[in-house]
C-alpha positions in Angstrom: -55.1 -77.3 -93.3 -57.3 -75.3 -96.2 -55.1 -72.7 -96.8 -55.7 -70.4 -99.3 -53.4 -69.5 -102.2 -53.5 -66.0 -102.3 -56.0 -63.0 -101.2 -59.6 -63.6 -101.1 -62.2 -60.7 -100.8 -63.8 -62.2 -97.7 -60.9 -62.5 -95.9 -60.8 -58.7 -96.3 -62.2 -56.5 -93.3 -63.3 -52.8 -93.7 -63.4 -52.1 -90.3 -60.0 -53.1 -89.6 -58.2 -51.0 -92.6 -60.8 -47.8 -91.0 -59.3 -49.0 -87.5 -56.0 -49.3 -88.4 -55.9 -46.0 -90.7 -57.7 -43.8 -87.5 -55.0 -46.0 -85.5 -52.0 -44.3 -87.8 -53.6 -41.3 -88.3 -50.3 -39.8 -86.2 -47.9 -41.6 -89.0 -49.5 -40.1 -91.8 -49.1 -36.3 -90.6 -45.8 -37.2 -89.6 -44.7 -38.1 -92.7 -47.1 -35.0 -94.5 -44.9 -32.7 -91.9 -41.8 -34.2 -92.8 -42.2 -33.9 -96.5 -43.5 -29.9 -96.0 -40.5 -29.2 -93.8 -38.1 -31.1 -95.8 -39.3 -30.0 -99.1 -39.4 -26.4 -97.2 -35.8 -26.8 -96.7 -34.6 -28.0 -100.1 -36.5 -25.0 -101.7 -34.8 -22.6 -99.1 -31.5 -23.8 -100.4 -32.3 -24.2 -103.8 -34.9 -21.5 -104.5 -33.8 -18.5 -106.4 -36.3 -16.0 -105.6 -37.7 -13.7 -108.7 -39.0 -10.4 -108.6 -41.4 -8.7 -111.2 -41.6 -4.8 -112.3 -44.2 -4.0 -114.6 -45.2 -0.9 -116.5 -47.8 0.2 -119.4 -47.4 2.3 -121.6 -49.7 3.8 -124.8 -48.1 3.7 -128.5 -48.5 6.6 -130.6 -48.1 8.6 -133.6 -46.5 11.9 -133.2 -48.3 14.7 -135.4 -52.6 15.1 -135.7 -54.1 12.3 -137.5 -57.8 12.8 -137.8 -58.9 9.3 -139.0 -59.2 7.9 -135.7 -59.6 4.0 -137.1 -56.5 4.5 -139.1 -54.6 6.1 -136.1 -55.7 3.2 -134.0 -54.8 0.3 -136.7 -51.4 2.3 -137.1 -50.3 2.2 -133.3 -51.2 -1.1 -133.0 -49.0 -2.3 -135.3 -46.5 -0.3 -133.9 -46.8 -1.7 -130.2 -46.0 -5.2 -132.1 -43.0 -3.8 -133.5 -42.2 -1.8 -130.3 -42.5 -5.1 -128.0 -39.7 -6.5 -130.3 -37.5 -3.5 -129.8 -37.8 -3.9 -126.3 -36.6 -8.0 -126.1 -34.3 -7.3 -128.9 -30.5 -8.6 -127.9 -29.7 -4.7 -128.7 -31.5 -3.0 -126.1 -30.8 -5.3 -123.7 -26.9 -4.8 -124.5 -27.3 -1.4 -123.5 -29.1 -1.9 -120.0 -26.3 -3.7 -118.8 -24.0 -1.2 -120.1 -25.9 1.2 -118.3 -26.8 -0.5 -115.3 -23.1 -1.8 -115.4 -23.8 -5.2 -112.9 -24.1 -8.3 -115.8 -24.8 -10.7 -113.5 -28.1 -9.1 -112.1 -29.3 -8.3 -115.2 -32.3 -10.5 -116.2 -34.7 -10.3 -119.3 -37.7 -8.1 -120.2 -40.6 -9.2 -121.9 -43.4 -6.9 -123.9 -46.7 -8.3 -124.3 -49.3 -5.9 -126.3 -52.8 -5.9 -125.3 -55.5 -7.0 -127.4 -57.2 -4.5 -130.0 -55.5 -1.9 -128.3 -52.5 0.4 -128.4 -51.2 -0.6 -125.0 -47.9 -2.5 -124.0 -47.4 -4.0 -121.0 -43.5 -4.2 -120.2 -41.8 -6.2 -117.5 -38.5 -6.8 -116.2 -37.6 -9.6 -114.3 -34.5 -10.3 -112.0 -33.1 -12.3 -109.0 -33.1 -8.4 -107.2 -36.4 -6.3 -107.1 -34.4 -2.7 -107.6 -32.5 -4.4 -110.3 -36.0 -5.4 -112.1 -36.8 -1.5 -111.7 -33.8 0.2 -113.0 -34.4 -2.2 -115.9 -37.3 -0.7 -116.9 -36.0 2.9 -116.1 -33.1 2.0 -118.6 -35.0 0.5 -121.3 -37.3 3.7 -121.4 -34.2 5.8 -121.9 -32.5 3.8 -124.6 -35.2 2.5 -126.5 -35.6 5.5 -129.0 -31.9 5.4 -129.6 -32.7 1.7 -130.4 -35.6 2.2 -132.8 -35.3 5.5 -134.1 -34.5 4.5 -137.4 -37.3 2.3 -137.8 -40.2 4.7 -135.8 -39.3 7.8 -136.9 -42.9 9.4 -135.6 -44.3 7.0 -133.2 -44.0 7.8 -129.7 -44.1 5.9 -126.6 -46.1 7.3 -123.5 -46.3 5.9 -120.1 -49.7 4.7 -118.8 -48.6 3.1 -115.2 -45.4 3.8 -113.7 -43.0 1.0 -113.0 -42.3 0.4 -109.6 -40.1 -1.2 -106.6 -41.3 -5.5 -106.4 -41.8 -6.1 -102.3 -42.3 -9.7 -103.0 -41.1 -12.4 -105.3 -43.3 -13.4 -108.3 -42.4 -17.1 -107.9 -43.3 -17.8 -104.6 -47.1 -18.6 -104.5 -46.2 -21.5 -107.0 -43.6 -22.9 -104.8 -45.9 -22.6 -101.5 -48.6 -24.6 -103.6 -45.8 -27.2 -104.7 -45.0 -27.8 -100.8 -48.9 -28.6 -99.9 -49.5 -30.8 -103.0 -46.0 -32.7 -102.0 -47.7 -33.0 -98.7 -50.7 -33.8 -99.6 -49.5 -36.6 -101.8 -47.3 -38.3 -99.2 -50.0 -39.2 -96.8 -52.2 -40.5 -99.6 -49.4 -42.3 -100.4 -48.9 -43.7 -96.7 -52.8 -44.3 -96.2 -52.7 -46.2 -98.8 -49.3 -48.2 -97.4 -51.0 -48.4 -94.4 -54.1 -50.1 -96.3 -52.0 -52.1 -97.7 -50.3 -53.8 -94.9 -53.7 -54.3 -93.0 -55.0 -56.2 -96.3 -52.0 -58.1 -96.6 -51.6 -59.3 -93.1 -52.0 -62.4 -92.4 -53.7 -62.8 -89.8 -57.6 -64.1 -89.4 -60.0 -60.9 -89.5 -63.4 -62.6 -90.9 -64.7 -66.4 -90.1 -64.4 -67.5 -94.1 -60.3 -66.4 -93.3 -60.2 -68.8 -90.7 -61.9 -71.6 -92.3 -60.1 -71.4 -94.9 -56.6 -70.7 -93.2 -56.2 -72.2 -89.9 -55.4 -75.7 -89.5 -58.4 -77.3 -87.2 -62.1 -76.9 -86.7 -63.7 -73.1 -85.7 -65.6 -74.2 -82.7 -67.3 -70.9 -82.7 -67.3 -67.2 -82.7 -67.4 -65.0 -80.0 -68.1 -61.8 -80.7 -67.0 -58.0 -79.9 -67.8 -56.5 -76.7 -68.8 -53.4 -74.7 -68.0 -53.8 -71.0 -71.0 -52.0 -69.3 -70.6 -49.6 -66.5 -72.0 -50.9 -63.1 -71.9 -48.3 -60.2 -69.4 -49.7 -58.8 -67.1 -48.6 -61.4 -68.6 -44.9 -61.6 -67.8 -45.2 -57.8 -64.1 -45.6 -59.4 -63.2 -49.1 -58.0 -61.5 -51.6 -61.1 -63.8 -52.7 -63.7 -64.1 -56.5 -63.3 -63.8 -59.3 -66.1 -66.5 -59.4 -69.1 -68.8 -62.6 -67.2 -71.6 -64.3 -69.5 -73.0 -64.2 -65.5 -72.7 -60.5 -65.9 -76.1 -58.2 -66.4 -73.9 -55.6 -68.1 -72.8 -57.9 -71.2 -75.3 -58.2 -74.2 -77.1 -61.6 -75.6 -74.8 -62.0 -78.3 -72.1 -62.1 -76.4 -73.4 -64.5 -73.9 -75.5 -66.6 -76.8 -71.8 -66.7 -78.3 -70.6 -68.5 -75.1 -73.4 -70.7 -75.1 -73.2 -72.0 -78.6 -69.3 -72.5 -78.2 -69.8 -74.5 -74.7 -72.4 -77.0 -76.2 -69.7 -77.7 -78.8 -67.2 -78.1 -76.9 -69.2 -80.8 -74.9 -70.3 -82.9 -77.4 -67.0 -82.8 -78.8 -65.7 -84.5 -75.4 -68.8 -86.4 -74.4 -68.4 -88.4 -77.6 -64.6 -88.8 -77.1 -64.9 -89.3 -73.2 -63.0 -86.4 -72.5 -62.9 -84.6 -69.5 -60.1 -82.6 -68.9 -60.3 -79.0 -71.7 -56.9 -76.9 -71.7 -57.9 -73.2 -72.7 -54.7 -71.4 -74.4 -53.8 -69.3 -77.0 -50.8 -68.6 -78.7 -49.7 -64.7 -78.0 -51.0 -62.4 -74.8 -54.1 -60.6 -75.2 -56.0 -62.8 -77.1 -58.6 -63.6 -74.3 -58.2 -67.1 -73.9 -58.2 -66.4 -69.5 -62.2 -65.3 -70.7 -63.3 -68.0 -72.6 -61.9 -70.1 -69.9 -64.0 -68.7 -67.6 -67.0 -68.1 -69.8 -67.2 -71.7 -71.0 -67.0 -73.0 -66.9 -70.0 -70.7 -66.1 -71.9 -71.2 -69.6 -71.1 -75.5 -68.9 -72.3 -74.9 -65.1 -75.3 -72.9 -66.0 -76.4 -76.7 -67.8 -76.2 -78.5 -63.9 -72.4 -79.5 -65.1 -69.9 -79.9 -62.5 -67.0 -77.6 -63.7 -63.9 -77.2 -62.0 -62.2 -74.1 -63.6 -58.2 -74.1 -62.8 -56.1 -70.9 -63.3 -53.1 -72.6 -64.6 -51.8 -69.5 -66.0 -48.9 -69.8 -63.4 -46.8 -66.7 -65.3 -49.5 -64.3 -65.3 -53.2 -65.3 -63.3 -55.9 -63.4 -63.7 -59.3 -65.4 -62.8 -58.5 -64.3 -59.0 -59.4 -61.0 -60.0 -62.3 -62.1 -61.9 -64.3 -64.3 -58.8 -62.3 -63.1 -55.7 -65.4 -61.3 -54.7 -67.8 -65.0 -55.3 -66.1 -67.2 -53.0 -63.5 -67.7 -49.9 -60.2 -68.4 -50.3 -58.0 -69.7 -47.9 -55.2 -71.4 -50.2 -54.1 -71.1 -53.4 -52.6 -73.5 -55.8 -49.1 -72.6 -55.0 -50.2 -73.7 -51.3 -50.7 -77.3 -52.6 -48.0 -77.2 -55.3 -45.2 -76.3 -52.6 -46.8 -78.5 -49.7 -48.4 -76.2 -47.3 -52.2 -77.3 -48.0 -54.2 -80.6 -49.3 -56.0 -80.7 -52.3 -59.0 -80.2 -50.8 -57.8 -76.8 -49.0 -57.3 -75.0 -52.6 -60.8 -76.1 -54.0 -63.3 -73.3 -53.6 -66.9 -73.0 -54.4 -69.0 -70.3 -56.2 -72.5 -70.8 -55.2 -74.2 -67.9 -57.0 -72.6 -69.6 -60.4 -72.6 -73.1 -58.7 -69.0 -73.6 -59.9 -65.7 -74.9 -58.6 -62.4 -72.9 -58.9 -58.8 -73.4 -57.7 -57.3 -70.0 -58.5 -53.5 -68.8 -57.7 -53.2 -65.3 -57.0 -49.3 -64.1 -58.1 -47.3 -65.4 -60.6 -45.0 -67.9 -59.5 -41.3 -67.4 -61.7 -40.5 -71.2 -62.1 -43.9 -71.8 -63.7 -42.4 -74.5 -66.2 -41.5 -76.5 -63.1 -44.8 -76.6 -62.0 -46.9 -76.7 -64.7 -44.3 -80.3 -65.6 -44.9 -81.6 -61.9 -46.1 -85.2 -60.8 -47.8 -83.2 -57.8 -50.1 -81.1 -60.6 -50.7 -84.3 -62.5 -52.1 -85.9 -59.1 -54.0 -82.8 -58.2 -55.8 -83.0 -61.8 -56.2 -86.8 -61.3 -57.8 -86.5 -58.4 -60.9 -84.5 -59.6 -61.2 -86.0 -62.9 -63.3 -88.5 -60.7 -65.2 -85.7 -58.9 -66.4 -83.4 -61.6 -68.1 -83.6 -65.1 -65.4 -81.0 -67.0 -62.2 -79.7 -65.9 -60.8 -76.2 -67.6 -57.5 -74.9 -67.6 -56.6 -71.4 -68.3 -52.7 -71.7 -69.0 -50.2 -69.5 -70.5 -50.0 -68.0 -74.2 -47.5 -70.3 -75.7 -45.6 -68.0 -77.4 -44.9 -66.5 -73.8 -43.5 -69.7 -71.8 -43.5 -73.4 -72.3 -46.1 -73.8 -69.6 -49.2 -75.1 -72.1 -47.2 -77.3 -74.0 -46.2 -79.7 -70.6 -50.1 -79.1 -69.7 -51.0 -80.6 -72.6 -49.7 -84.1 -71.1 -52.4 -83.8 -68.2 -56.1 -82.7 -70.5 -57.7 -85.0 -72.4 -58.1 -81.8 -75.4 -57.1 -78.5 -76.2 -59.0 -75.3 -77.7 -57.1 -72.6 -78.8 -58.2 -68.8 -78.8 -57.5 -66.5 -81.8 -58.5 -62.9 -81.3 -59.4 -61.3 -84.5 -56.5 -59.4 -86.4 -54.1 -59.8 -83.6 -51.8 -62.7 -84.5 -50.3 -64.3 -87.7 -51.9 -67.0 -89.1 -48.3 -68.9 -90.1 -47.9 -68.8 -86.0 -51.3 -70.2 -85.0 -50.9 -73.2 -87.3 -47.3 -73.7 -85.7 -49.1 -74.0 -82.5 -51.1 -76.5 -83.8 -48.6 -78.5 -85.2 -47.0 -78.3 -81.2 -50.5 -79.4 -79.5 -50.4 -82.6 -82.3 -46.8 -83.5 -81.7 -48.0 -83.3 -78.0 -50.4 -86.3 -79.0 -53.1 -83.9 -77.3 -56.6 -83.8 -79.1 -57.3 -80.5 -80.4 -61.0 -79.8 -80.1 -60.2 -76.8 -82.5 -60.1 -72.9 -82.5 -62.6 -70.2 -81.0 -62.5 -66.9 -82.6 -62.6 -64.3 -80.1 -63.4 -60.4 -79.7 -64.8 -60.4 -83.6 -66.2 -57.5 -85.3 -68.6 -58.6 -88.3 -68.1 -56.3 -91.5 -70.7 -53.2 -90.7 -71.3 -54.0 -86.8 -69.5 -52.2 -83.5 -70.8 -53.6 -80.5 -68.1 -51.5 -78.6 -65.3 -52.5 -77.1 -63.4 -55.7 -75.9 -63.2 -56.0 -71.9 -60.0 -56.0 -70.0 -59.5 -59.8 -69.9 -56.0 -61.4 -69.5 -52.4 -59.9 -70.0 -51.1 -56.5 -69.5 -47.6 -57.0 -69.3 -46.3 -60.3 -71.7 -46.4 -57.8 -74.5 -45.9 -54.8 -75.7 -49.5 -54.3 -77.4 -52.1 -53.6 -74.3 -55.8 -55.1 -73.9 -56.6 -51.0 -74.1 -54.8 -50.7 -78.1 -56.1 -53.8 -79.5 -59.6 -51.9 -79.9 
C-alpha cells in the first residue's frame, strides 16, 4: 500500500466540498435559525430595554448686549458650564426627590453643539415617561441649582422634550442577532468544508494511487442517463449500458480501456473466472459487471455474465427485455432445472447471462455451495471469461466464499462514497482468500472542473441508508 502521510492538495476535490456544501445547505440555516432564535430568546430575558428623551435649548444672557460676537462667545461658554449643571450629582439629587421613584431614575447627559449656543439635553431611563419627567424636572430645578454661579444667563427652550415610543437600544441588538447569525453558518460552512477535505475517502485518481492498496485498473467516469421515449412515455429508466445510444463516449471509452486491462491481466495469468464486487451498496460494481461483459463481448469474446448478487439482483432488470428466460439460477441451485435451462443468450450483444430474479435470504448458503462450484466449472470450459456480479461485502459474506470459485477479483470504489481504511480491509479479505486481486476500478468520477451529469440508477436501493438518487 502507498499511503500517504497526511493531506495532499490533489487528493482535494472542489466539486465535492461545492456538492457537499449545496448538499447541507439545510444544516447551515438550521443552525443560522437556531442561533437568531436562541440568541432572540436570551436577549428577551436579559435585555433591559432603554428609552431616550431629548430636548434643545438656546443659552443666553439676560439684559441687551449689542456686541453680537461678544454675546455669542459669552453664551457659549455658558452652555459648557450649563451642561455641567445639568450632570452635576446635585441636580440630579433633586429629580429624584421630585420625581420621588429612585429606582427609575436614570442619568442625563448635556452635549453643547459646536460654535453655537445650543444644548442638547437627554434623559435616559429603563421607562419612556420616566426619561420625560426627567427632563421636565431638571428644567424646573436647574436655576435653583446654578443661580449662584449664572446670575444673568438664561436658558430657553428650542425643541420640546417629548414621550420615547421606542427604545434607543434596540436597533444595536437587532444588528447583534443577524451578525450572530451570520457568523454561525460561516462557521458551519466552513465545518462542513472541513469534514469533506478531511474525509478519507478516494475523490481524485492521484488519492487512490497513492492510498489504496492494489493497482487502479481504470477510471470510469460520471454519467448522465439520457432520456429515451420510453421513459417520457413514464415506463422505469433502465441501467446505464455501454450498448446504450443514450450514454456518451467517455463513458463507454471508459469501459473499453478498463475491459482490455482486465484481459491482459487474466490472459497472462490464465485466468478465466473475474468476481465484480465492491465493498459498500451503491458503489456500482452490478454496472461495471455488466459493462465489462458487453465491452469483452463487443471484442468476439465469449462472456458468460452471472448475477451472483443473490441478496439483492439487479442485472434482470437490466437485460430482461434482450433475452428469454425460462429459469433462473435459484431453479438450478435448488434442483428444479439443468445447467443448461438457466443459460440464456443475448443475441443483439452476443452475450451469455444466467440472471436470478429475487433475492433469495440464505444467500451465504448458496453462494458456499458444491452445486454453484459445479455450475461455474462447468462453463469455464465453454466460454473465454466468466463475470460475477456478487454482493457488497460489507453487506453479507456472500463475495468472500465466491472468491474460492474465480480465478481474480476487481473491486469497484465509487468516488467519495466509502472510506479508504475500509477498502483496504477488503483487500486484505480477498488476499487472505488466496484470490488474485486484479485491482480497483474507480467508478462514477467527476474530474476537478467537469459535470457530465448524473450517475444512473445501477445497483442497491435498499442495503443502505444513502440512495443511488443522494450520492449525486
Amino acid at each position: 500500500m502507498n499511503q500517504s502521510n497526511g493531506l495532499k492538495t490533489d487528493e482535494i476535490s472542489i466539486y465535492h466540498i461545492v456538492l457537499d456544501l449545496v448538499k447541507n445547505i439545510w444544516v447551515i440555516l438550521l443552525v443560522a435559525a437556531a442561533v437568531w432564535l436562541g440568541l432572540g430568546s436570551v436577549i428577551k430575558m436579559m435585555y433591559v430595554p432603554e428609552y431616550t428623551a431629548s430636548a434643545t435649548v438656546a443659552v443666553g444672557t439676560k439684559g441687551k448686549n449689542t456686541n453680537s460676537l461678544n454675546s455669542l462667545n459669552t453664551t457659549k461658554q455658558l452652555a459648557g458650564a450649563f451642561g455641567e449643571v445639568f450632570q452635576s450629582n446635585v441636580l440630579m439629587d433633586k429629580v429624584r426627590e421630585d420625581l420621588g421613584d429612585a429606582d427609575a431614575i436614570g442619568e442625563i447627559s448635556a452635549q453643547a453643539v459646536s460654535e453655537t449656543n445650543l444644548m442638547i439635553l437627554q434623559a435616559v431611563s429603563g421607562d419612556p415617561r420616566t426619561a420625560y419627567l426627567m427632563l421636565q424636572s431638571a428644567f424646573r430645578n436647574y436655576e435653583s441649582v446654578s443661580e449662584y454661579l449664572f446670575s444673568n444667563a438664561s436658558l430657553r427652550i428650542v425643541k420640546e422634550p417629548s414621550v420615547p415610543f421606542a427604545p434607543s437600544n434596540s436597533a444595536v441588538l437587532t444588528q447583534d442577532r443577524k451578525l450572530a447569525a451570520l457568523a454561525a453558518a460561516v462557521l458551519t460552512a466552513g465545518v462542513i468544508v472541513l469534514l469533506s477535505v478531511f474525509r478519507f475517502t478516494v475523490k481524485t485518481k492521484n488519492g487512490a494511487v497513492r492510498n489504496l492498496d492494489g493497482n487502479v485498473l481504470g477510471l470510469v467516469p460520471f454519467e448522465r442517463g439520457g432520456r429515451t421515449l420510453r421513459e417520457l412515455a413514464g415506463r422505469k429508466e433502465k441501467h446505464l449500458l455501454v450498448s446504450s445510444s443514450t450514454v456518451s463516449m467517455p463513458f463507454t471509452e471508459g469501459y473499453r480501456k478498463l475491459s482490455a486491462r482486465l484481459e491482459h491481466h487474466m490472459k497472462k495469468r490464465g485466468q478465466k473466472i473475474l468476481l465484480i464486487t465492491s465493498v459498500s451498496a451503491n458503489e456500482g460494481k452490478s454496472s461495471t459487471a455488466a459493462n465489462l461483459a458487453l465491452t469483452l463481448a463487443e471484442k468476439g469474446r465469449k462472456i458468460l455474465l452471472v448475477d451472483l448478487d443473490l441478496k439483492k439482483p439487479s442485472q434482470y432488470k437490466a437485460f430482461k427485455g434482450s433475452v428469454e428466460i425460462k429459469h433462473f439460477l435459484e431453479d438450478c441451485l435448488e434442483g428444479r432445472a439443468e445447467a443448461e435451462d438457466i443459460l440464456a443468450y443475448d443475441s443483439k450483444d452476443g452475450l451469455y447471462l444466467i440472471l436470478q430474479e429475487k433475492g433469495i435470504e440464505q444467500s451465504t448458503t448458496w453462494a458456499n455451495s458444491d452445486r454453484l462450484r459445479e455450475l461455474l466449472q462447468k462453463y469455464r470450459g465453454e466460454m473465454d471469461y466468466i463475470i460475477l456480479d456478487t454482493s457488497p461485502m460489507a453487506v453479507a459474506a456472500d463475495a468472500e466464499y465466491l472468491m474460492a470459485a474465480a480465478d481474480t477479483a476487481a473491486i469497484v470504489v465509487r468516488q467519495d462514497w466509502t472510506d479508504v481504511q475500509s477498502i483496504n480491509e477488503a483487500v486484505d479479505n480477498v488476499r487472505q482468500s488466496r484470490t488474485d486481486l486484479a485491482g480497483f476500478v474507480l467508478n462514477a468520477f467527476v474530474k476537478q472542473g467537469t459535470v457530465s451529469g448524473r450517475y444512473g440508477k445501477y445497483g442497491y436501493y435498499r442495503y443502505g441508508k444513502r440512495r443511488e438518487s443522494d450520492a449525486r
